[in-house]
N, C-alpha and C positions, 0 to 999 in steps of 0.2 A: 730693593737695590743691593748691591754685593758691598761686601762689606772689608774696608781698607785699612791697613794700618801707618802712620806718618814717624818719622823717628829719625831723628841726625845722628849721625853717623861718630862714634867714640873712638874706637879700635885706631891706634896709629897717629894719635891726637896728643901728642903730650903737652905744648904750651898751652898757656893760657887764652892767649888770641887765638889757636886754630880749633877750639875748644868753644869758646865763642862764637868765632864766624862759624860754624857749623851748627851749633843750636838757634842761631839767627835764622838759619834756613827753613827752619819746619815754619817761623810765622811768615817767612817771604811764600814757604807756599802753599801754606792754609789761604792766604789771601788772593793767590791767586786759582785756588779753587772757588772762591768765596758763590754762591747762592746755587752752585752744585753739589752740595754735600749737607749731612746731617752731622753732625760730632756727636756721640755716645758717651767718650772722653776723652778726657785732655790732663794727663799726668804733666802738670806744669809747675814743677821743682823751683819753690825761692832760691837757692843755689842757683845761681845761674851757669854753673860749668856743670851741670847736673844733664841727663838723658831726657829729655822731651817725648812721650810715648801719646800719640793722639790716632784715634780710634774714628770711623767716620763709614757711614753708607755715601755712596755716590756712583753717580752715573759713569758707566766706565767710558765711554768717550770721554768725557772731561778729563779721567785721570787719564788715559792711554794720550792727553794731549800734553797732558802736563810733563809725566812719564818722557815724552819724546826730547824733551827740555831742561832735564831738572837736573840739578845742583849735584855733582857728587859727593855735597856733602849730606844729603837728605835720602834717605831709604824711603820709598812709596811702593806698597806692594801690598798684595790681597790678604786678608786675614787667616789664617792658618789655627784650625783647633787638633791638639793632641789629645790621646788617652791615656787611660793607664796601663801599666805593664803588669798584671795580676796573676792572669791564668789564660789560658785557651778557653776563649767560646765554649768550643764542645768540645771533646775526647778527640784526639790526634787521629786522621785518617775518615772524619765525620766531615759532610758538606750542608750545607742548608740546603734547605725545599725551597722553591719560589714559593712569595707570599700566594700567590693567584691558584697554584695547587694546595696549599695548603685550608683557603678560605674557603675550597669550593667542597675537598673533604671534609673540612668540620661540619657541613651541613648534616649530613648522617651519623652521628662520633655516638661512641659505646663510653660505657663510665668504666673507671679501673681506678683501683685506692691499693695502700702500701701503708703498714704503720711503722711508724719510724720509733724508735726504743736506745738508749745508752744503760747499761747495766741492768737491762731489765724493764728501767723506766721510760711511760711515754714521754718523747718529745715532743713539746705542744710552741707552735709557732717560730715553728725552725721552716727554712726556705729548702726545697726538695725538687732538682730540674730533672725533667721527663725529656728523654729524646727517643723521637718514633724515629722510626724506617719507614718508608712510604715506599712510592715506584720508584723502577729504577736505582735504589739503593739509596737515595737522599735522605736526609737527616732533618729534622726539625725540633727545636727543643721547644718547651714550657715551662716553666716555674711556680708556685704553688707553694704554698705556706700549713704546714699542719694544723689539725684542730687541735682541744684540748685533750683529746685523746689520743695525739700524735698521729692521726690519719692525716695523709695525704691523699688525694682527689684531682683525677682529670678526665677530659672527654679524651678519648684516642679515637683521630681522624679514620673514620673512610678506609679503609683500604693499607693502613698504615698496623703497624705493632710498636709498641714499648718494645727498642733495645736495650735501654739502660735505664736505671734510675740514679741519680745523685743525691741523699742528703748532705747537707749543711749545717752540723750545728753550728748552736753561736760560740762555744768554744769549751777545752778541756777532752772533747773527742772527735777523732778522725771524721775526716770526709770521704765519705765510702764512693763508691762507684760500683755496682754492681749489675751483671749482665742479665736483661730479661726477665725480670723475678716476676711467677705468676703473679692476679689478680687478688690480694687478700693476702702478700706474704708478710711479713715483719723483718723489716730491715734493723739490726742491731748494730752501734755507731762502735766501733774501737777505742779505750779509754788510750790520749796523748799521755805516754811516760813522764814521770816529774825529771826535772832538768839531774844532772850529776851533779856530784859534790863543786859546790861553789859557781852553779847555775850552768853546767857544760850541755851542748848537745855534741853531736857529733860532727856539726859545722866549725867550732871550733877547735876541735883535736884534728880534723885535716887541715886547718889553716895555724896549727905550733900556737893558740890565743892560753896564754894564761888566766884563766879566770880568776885565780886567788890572787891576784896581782888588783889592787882596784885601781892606779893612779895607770892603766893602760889607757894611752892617747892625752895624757895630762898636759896642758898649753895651748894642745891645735885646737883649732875655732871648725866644725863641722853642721852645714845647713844642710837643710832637709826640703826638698820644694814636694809638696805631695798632698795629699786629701783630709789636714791637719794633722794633730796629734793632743790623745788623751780626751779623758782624764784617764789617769792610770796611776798610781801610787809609784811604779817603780821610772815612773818618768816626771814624775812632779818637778826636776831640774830643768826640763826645757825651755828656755827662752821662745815663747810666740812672737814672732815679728811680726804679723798680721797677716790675713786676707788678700790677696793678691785676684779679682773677680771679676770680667767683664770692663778691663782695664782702669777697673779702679783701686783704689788701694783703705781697707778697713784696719782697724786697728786690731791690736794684737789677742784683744778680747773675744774675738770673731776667727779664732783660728786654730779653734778645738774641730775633732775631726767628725766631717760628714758621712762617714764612711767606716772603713776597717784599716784600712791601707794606709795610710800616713802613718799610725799608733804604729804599726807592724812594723813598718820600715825607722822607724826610730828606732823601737826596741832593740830590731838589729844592730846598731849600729852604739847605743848608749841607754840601754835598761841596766837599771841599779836593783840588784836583788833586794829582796828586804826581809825574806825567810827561804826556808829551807825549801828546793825545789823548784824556786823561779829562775828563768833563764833571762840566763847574762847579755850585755852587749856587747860585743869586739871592741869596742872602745869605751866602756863606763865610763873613766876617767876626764873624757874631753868635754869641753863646751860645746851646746849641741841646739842650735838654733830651727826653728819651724817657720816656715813661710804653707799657707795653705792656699791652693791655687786651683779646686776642685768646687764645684758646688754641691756635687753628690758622685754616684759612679753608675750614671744614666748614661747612654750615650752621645745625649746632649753635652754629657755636664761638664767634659772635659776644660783647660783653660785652651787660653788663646797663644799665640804666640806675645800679644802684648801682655798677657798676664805674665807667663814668664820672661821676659825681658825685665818685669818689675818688679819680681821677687829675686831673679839674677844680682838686680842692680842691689837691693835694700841686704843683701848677706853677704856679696863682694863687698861692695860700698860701702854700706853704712854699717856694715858690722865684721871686717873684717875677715870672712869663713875664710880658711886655707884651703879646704875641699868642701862643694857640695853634690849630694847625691839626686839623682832626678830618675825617680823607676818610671818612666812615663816618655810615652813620645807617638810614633806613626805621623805618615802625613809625606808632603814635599817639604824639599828643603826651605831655608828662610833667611833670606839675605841679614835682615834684620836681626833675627835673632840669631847668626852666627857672630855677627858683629859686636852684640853685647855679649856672648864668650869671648870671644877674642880680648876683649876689654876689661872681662874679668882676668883674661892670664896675665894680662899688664898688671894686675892690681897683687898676681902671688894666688891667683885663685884659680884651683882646678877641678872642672867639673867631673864627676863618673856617672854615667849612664847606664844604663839595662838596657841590651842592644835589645830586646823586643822577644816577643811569645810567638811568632808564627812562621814557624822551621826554615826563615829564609834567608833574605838581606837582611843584614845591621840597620835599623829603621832611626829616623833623626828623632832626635836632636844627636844620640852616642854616635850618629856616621859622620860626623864631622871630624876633622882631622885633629881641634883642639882638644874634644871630650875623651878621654877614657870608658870604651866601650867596653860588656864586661857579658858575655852571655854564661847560661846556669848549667850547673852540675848536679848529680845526687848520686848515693852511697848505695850499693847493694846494702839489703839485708836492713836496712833500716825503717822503709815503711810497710808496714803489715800488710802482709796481701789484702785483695779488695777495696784499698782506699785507694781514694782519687790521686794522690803520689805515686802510691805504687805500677800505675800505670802510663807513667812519663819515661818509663825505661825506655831507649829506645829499643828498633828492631837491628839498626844495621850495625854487624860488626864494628865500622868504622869509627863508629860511636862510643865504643867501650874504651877504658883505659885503664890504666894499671892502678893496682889499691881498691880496685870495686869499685871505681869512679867511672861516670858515664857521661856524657853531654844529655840532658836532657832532651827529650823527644822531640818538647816545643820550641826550643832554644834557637835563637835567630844568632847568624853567624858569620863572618866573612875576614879576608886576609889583614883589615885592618884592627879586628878587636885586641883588646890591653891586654886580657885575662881572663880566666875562668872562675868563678867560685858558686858555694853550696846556695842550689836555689830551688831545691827538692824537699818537702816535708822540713818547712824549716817552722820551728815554732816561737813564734813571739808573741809580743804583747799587744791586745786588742782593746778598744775602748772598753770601760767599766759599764755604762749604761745603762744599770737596775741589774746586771748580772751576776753582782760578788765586784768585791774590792781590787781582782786582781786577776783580770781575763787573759787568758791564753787562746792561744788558736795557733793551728800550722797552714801555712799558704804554700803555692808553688808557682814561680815565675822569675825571670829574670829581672823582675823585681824584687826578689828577696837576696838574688844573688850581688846585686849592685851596691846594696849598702853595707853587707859583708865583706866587699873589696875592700867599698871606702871605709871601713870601720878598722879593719886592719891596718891600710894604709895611714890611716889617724896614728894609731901605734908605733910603726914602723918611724915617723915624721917624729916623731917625740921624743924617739931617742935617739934621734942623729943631731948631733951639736952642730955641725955646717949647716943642714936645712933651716935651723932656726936663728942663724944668726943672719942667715939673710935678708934683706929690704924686700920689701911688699910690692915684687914686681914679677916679670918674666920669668926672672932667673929662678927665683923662686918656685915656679910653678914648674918648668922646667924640671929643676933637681925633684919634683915629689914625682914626677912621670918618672924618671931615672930611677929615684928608689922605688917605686912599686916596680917597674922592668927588674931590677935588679935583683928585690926579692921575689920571684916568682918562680917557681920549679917545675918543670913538664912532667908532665902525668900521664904520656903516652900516644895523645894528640892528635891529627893535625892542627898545624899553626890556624886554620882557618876557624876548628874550636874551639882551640884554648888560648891562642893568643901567645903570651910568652909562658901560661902555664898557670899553674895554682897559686897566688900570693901567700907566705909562711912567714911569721916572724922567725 
């Protein structure tokens, strides 16, 4: 059966009694769903002016009856799963194969290997995607892990060639991309540069971040909703709220990261150096909360919209964030979960998003009118030829701007995003996970560009004495959109790229 999500409605509620009468409504109409529905959960808050989030399969006649009837004060609507905002599927300008051509080429497939090397040495159990070319021009990738002699291995379909290879280390060197490499060549990974003096890369000198300054963003409260975070030594400060999973809520023990992506996106925004060469955050200084709302980065694994609605609730709500950052989205819109933004900007809390990887529309949760949508930039000259960065330059003039700044290739776009910032070969910090105390990696998506916003704007909010003497409402949310507007400087643009431009302290 399809599967629903239940939730009363916050946004525009400020007494106590319409506060009430509205979380009254989910149990007036769970009951009147009653022996048509299965519940999965039921985030059912002892606060009672607390968000009610209930989770449920049902028959959709039953809801479309209910639907025809129901309360404005109760949100009933289909469950909505998001992804992450990481990287492009495949290399910009690549289409998939249908599975049905593809399964019927593998019948016949030829063997082809690649060893994969950094300095020299083999790479042994690093992840390596193969994309063929079949008919027609179509694209189909594969993934494959090396041995311990750093060979990579795949069948190539029928009628198809290897156009590209990508390895992946796990970190400390580039992600190559490389075009067509015979059968038996050796792909060597490019060593990632140690950070500048006092953890810089060059994401920070376009956006004026001081790094020798540590109390940068000191006071503001900044959440993180993403695929967890750590362990990692230069993040060991983050407060884990918890687990946010299948609409239920795990404690904060459970909300170390599944992934690479959560660790990343923190570091941006709040890694604490701790020797010479590790890269900084745009915001060190601030308090820097984790909500984990991923189960892995499968296609399944995304959250729901009721997972975020519940990680929303627990860093506005229950922990005060000023800003949280969300590099994650796709999908329709979500009555529901635009309702609990709305609800955070009453509370002084403002969301920033990564408008999305896939060169189009601003994709939700960031195209909502509350969120700060934020698509990605990178720097000529910065990533080495043949890595996987270096080829998100775009093609079209229009794309270029001044300073050797570009819109990224991938970069989703439109007349309502905030800003633009660095989301190109940006390198942070990855989980530790048997690989050294202290892993790096560089990703590219306007996932990395979103919490480089927010991370500044954390800065920018710290040191304006108006924004912080304000009460934990609107208003407040309000004046942090104005100063991020305010501090932003065009780069040469359209508005439709860059929004009001680069954010700079």
């Amino acid at each position: 059966m399809p599967r629903y999500i239940l939730v009363n409605r916050r946004a525009h509620k400020f007494s106590t009694e319409a506060k009430h009468a509205s979380r009254a409504q989910v149990a007036t109409t769970l009951a009147r769903l009653e022996g048509s529905v299965k519940v999965l959960a039921d985030k059912d808050p002892k606060d009672d002016l607390a968000r009610r989030v209930v989770v449920f399969d049902a028959d959709p006649a039953a809801v479309a009856k209910i639907q025809a009837s129901l309360s404005p004060d109760a949100i009933l609507e289909p469950l909505i799963l998001r992804s992450l905002h990481r990287r492009p599927v495949l290399p910009m300008g690549f289409n998939n194969v249908s599975p049905a051509l593809d399964a019927a080429a593998n019948a016949s497939a030829s063997q082809y290997h690649v060893t994969i090397t950094a300095g020299g040495q083999a790479l042994s159990g690093i992840e390596v995607i193969f994309y063929f070319r079949g008919p027609g021009s179509s694209v189909t990738d594969r993934t494959v892990h090396t041995n311990d002699q750093g060979i990579a291995s795949v069948r190539v379909p029928h009628g198809a060639t290897v156009a590209m290879v990508e390895p992946i280390p796990e970190s400390g060197f580039w992600i190559m991309l490389v075009d067509a490499p015979p059968s038996g060549s050796t792909i060597d990974c490019l060593p990632i540069a140690k950070a500048g003096a006092g953890g810089a890369g060059w994401w920070h000198k376009a956006m004026s971040v001081d790094v020798n300054n540590p109390n940068r963003g000191n006071g503001i409260k900044v959440g993180v909703i993403d695929t967890g975070c750590g362990p990692h030594p230069n993040l060991a400060h983050v407060n884990l709220v918890g687990a946010f999973v299948d609409g239920n809520v795990l404690p904060g023990s459970q909300a170390t990261d599944v992934a690479q992506h959560g660790t990343h996106t923190s570091g941006i925004i709040g890694a604490r150096p701790t020797k010479s060469g590790d890269y900084a955050g745009m915001a060190a200084g601030c308090e820097l909360f984790h909500a984990r709302v991923f189960k892995g980065e499968g296609p399944q694994d995304g959250p729901s919209t009721a997972d975020l609605i519940n990680a929303i609730d627990s860093l506005s709500r229950d922990h005060g964030c000023d800003l949280i950052n969300m590099s994650l989205g796709g999908g329709p819109p979500s009555e529901a979960e635009e309702d609990c933004i709305r609800d955070a900007v009453e509370r002084g809390t403002l969301c920033v998003c990564s408008a999305g990887n896939d060169d189009a529309a601003i994709e939700f949760p960031a195209a909502y009118p509350e969120c700060a949508a934020v698509s990605a930039i990178g720097q000529l000259g910065w990533a080495p030829a043949g890595t996987f960065s270096a080829s998100n330059r775009p093609q079209e003039s229009s794309k270029m701007g001044e300073n050797n700044l570009f819109l990224a290739a991938f970069s989703c776009f439109g007349p309502t995003l905030a800003c633009a910032a660095p989301g190109v070969g940006i390198v942070s910090t990855v989980p530790s996970n048997g690989h050294g105390p202290d892993v790096y990696m560089e990703m590219d998506g306007t996932s990395m560009a979103s919490p480089a916003a927010c991370g500044v704007l954390a800065d920018i909010l710290s040191q304006d004495a108006h924004y912080n003497a304000l009460p934990r409402d609107a208003t407040r949310t309000t004046a942090a959109r104005s100063l991020l507007a305010q501090h932003c400087l065009p780069f040469g643009l359209p508005v439709k790229f860059e929004g009001r431009g680069l954010p700079e302290l």
